[in-house]
Structure formats: structure tokens, C-alpha cells
N, C-alpha and C positions, 0 to 999 in steps of 0.2 A: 392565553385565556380570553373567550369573546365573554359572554351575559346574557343572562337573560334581563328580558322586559316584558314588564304587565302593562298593557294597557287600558284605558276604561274609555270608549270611545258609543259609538254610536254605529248602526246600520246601513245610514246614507253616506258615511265618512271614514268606510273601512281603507280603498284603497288610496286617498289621501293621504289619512293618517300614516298608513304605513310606510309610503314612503318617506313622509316626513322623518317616520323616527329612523328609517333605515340613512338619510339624507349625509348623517355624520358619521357611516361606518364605512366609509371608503366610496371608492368608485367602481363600476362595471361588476357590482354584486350580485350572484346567485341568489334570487328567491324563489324558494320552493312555499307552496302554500296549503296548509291540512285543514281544508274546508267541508261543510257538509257530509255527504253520504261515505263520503271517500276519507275524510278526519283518520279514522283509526287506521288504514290500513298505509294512510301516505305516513303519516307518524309514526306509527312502528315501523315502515322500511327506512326512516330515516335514520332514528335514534340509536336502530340497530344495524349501522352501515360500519365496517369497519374502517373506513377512510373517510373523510370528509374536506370536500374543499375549501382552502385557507378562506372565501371569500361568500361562503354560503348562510344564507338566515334563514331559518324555518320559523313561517309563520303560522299560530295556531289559532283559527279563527273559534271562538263560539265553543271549546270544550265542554263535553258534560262533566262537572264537578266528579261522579265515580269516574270517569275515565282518565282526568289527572291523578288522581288520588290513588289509581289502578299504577300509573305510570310516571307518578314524580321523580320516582328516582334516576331511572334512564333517562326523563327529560333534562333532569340539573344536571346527572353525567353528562350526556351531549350536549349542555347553553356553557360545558368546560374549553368545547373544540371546536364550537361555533356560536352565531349569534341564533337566540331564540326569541321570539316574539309575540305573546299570546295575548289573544285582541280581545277584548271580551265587551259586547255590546253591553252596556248597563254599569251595573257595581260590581268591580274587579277587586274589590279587598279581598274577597276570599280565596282565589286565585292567588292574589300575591303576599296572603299568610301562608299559604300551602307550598308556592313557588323558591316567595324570595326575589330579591334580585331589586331592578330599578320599579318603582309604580309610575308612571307617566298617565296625565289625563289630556289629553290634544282641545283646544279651545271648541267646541260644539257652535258658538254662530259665527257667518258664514264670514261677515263684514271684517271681523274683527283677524279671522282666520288668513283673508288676503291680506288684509295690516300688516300682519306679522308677516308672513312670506316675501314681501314688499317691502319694508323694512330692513328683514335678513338680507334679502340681497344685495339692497345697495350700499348696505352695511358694508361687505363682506369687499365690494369693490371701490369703496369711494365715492359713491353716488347720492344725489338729491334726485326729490323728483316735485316740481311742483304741483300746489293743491291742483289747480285746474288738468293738470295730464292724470294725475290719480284718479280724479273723478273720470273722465276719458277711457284711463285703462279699465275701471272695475267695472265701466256700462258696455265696454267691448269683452270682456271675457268672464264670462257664466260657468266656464269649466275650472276648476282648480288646476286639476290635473297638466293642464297646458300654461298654466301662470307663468310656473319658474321660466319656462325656455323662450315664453314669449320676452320676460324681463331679459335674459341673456341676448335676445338680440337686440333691443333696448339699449343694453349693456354696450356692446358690441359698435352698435350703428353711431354711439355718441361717442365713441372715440376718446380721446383725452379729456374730453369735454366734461366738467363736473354734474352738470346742471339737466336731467331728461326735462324737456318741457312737449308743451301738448304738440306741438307739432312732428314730433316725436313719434308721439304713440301715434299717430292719423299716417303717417308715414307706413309706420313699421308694422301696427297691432292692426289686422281685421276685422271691420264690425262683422257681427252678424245681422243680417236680415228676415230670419225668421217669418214676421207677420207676412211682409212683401213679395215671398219668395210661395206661403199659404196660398197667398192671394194670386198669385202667377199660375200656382198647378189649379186654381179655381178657372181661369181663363182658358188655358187647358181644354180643362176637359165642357167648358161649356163650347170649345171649339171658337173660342172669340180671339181671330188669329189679332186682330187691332190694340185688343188687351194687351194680350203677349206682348208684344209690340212696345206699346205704351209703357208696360211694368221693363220690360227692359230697358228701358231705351233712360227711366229713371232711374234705373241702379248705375246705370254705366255715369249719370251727369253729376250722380251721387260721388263717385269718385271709387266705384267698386270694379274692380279691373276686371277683364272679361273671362279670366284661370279664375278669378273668386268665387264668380257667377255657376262659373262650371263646378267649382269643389261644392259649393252648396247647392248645385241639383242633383249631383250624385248622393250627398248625403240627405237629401228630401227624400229620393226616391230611394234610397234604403229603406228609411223610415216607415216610406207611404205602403211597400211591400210586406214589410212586418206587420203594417196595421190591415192589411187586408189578410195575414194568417190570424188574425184577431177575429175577425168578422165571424167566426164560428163560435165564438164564446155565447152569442148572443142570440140566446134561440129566438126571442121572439122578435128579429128583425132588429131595425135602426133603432138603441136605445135613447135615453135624454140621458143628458149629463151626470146627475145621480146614480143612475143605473150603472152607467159606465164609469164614472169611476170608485166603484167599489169592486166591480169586475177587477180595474185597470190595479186596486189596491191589492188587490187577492194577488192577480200573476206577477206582481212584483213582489210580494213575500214567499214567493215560493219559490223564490229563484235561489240558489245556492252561495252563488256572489257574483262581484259586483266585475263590469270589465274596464282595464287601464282607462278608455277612451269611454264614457257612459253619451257622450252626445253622436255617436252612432247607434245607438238602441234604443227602442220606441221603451220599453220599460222606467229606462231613466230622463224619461223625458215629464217636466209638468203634465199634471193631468187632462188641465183645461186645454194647454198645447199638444196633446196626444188626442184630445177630444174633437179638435179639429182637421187635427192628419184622418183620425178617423172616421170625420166625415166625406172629407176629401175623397180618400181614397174607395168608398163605397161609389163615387161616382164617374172613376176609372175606371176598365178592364183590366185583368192581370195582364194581359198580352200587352195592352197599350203602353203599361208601364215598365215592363219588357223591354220592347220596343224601346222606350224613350231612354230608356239607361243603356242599350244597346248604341245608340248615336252618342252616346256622352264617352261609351268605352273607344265608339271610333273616333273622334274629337278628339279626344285626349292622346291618341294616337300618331293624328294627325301632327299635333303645337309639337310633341314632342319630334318630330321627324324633322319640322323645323320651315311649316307653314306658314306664311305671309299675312295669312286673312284671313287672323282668329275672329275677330268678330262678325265678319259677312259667315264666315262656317257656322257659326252659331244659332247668329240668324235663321238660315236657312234650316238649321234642327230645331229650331224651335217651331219654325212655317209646320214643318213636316210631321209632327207630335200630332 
């Protein structure tokens, strides 16, 4: 017999949650997800499967009240031969008088939420970690999503060693760059090769390896490419901040859900921080930015072949931008 679980969660912390609670039901888990437009008809081919695998959770994001209450009964049949999961944005009492089963409510702020993740794990292996690398780790990582595995190599790198301290995290965890990395595709495109120049030459003294450099322009310029599909939102030209982010608030509720990685999508990015990609990116051409994600695909090509002179190669991609 698996279970079902209700949970009462929130819209910015669907796919955390869920793996959190999926966290204790084994390993290499099947999850199927009955989301938005597609809800009924992923849920009835589920419920109505004659097999199901020993390892499978069907999660039910956001149900309409009639449409549990259409289908409670197959859903408690099927949370008999598998795990069920039903996520409900807001007040899930009702759901889990109709359901049954466990009511879970996941902690909703953010601080408290790595605490606990942080906590679990060095629980689970015998680990401390001191104040000073805590503070370290939680201003190097803004995704949830990637906490646990960063702590496992954490975990990993200190060896027998009881004790994570900050040298630790500076070691193992990647800051990000963000504002510096803004400011870099602003040199860009003003064509100020000196800039460039300048802003790299301070990430590298900064102690950000030159693969880092490169993972965060690929992921810029993902970003910067989605916010120039954006640019048609805005009939009357370059908005001000207001403007855009109630746009920016609109095409992120209209989104369906959420993805494992949300720091590759300009929707889950802060507003103010997507307000700046988007001004950026008005002052790129699509082809330039093209282009420049084109030298990063052939960069990354190159280290892997097993290149001598990743950073003069870089250099010179960036000259050529």
C-alpha cells in the first residue's frame, strides 16, 4: 500500500515542495504530474492504468473541487498501488476531508525553509556546519531546487571530517554574479571591448573559474533571448518598471507550472532582475545574441576536447561579441 497526501502549499513553491515530500519515498521515483489544461485527462489515464509502477507518484496540482469529488473514488483506489499527491495552492482542508490520507503544510518562508533542508542533511550524515559557512552557503544559492546536491558535495568533499566550515563552501558552492555578469552584456553591447575586459579580468581575481564564467553566459543569454520574445508584450515601446512588471506578473500566472530548474527562465526570475535583462536585451540584436551563444556552444566544445587556453579562448570570444 503507497498514500495519499494533501498538501497546502503555495504557487512559487510547487516544485520544491513536492519533491521535498516525494524526498522519503524511495529513490529513482516516477513522477507523473496532472497540471493545468491537461489535469483531467493525465489523471484519468493514470487512475485508469491497469499496472502501475512499484515506484510511481502522481501528483495533482490545483484540482477543481467538482472534479475530485467527480473522481475520489479511483483516485483513493489508485494512492492503494501507488503514491498520490495533491498540491493545492492555498487551503487544502477541503481536499483532505474529501481525500483523506496525510494533510502536510511545507514551511512557506524561504529562510526558514533552507534551515530545514540544512539541517536534514547534515543530520542524516553526521555533519556540523558553522555559522559563518551558513551564511556563505545561503548568499551563494537562491535556488532551492539545487540546495540538497550542492550540500552533498559538501557532504562529500569534507570527507570524514565532521566540521563544513566556510572554506568549504568558497571551495565547493558557486557564487553567482548576476549584477556583474548585467553589467558585462551592458559593455557588450555598448561595444566597450576595455569594459569587457575589465569585468572579466574581475571575475576571474574574484576566484570565479573561467567554466563558471562560461556557465553564466550561457545562462544570461538564455535569459536575455527570452526577454527579447517579451519585447512584443509592450505595444507602446520601452516601458518603465510599473508597467513592466505587471506585464512580467500577468505571463507568469499564466503559466501552467513551474520548471525543476526555474533559474533558467526569465519568468522566474525577480522582477526588478528581469527588468534589467530587459532592458539589456532591447539594446542587443537577436542575431548578435545568436552569435554570441554560438561562440559559447563552440567554447564549450573546445575545454571539452581537452584545450590548453580556456581563458585566452574566451578572451578572444568575448573581443569578437
Amino acid at each position: 500500500m503507497a498514500g495519499m497526501v494533501v498538501v497546502s502549499g503555495t504557487k512559487e513553491n510547487v516544485m520544491e515542495d513536492v519533491h521535498g515530500v516525494c524526498r522519503g519515498w524511495g529513490d529513482n521515483l516516477e513522477i507523473v504530474i496532472a497540471a493545468g489544461k491537461d489535469l483531467r485527462n493525465v489523471l484519468l489515464e493514470q487512475v485508469s492504468s491497469l499496472f502501475t509502477a512499484h515506484n510511481l507518484v502522481l501528483v495533482i496540482v490545483d484540482p477543481e473541487k467538482s472534479l475530485l469529488a467527480e473522481l475520489k473514488s479511483p483516485i483513493v483506489d489508485f494512492s492503494e498501488r501507488a503514491h498520490v499527491l495533491v498540491y493545492v495552492t492555498g487551503d487544502a482542508s477541503e481536499a483532505h476531508k474529501l481525500l483523506g490520507g496525510d494533510l502536510v503544510a511545507p514551511e512557506k518562508d524561504r529562510e526558514k525553509r533552507v534551515q530545514e533542508t540544512v539541517r536534514g542533511v547534515l543530520r542524516k550524515y553526521e555533519k556540523k556546519m558553522t555559522h559563518e559557512a551558513f551564511g556563505l552557503l545561503t548568499g551563494r544559492i537562491r535556488d532551492e531546487s539545487i540546495l540538497e546536491p550542492e550540500l552533498m558535495k559538501l557532504v562529500n568533499f569534507v570527507g570524514d571530517r565532521k566540521e563544513i566550515r566556510s572554506r568549504d563552501i568558497i571551495a565547493i558552492v558557486t557564487e553567482t554574479h548576476e549584477e556583474t555578469l548585467i553589467t558585462l552584456f551592458d559593455a557588450i553591447a555598448k561595444k566597450d571591448k576595455k569594459e569587457v575586459m575589465t569585468i572579466f579580468e574581475n571575475l576571474m581575481l574574484n576566484g570565479v573559474h573561467v567554466l563558471a564564467i562560461h556557465n553564466y553566459l550561457v545562462k544570461q543569454i538564455r535569459l536575455l533571448l527570452q526577454s527579447k520574445d517579451m519585447e512584443g508584450a509592450f505595444s507602446t515601446g520601452v516601458p518603465d518598471y510599473q508597467a513592466f512588471a505587471k506585464a512580467f506578473s500577468r505571463w507568469k500566472e499564466g503559466l501552467d507550472m513551474k520548471p525543476g530548474d526555474k533559474r533558467q527562465y526569465l519568468p522566474y526570475q525577480k522582477p526588478y532582475y528581469a527588468f534589467n535583462l530587459s532592458k539589456t536585451s532591447r539594446r542587443l540584436g537577436r542575431q548578435m545574441l545568436v552569435s554570441f551563444l554560438s561562440m559559447l556552444a563552440e567554447f564549450d566544445g573546445e575545454v571539452k576536447s581537452g584545450t590548453k587556453y580556456d581563458r585566452i579562448r574566451m578572451e578572444c570570444g568575448l573581443l569578437r561579441a
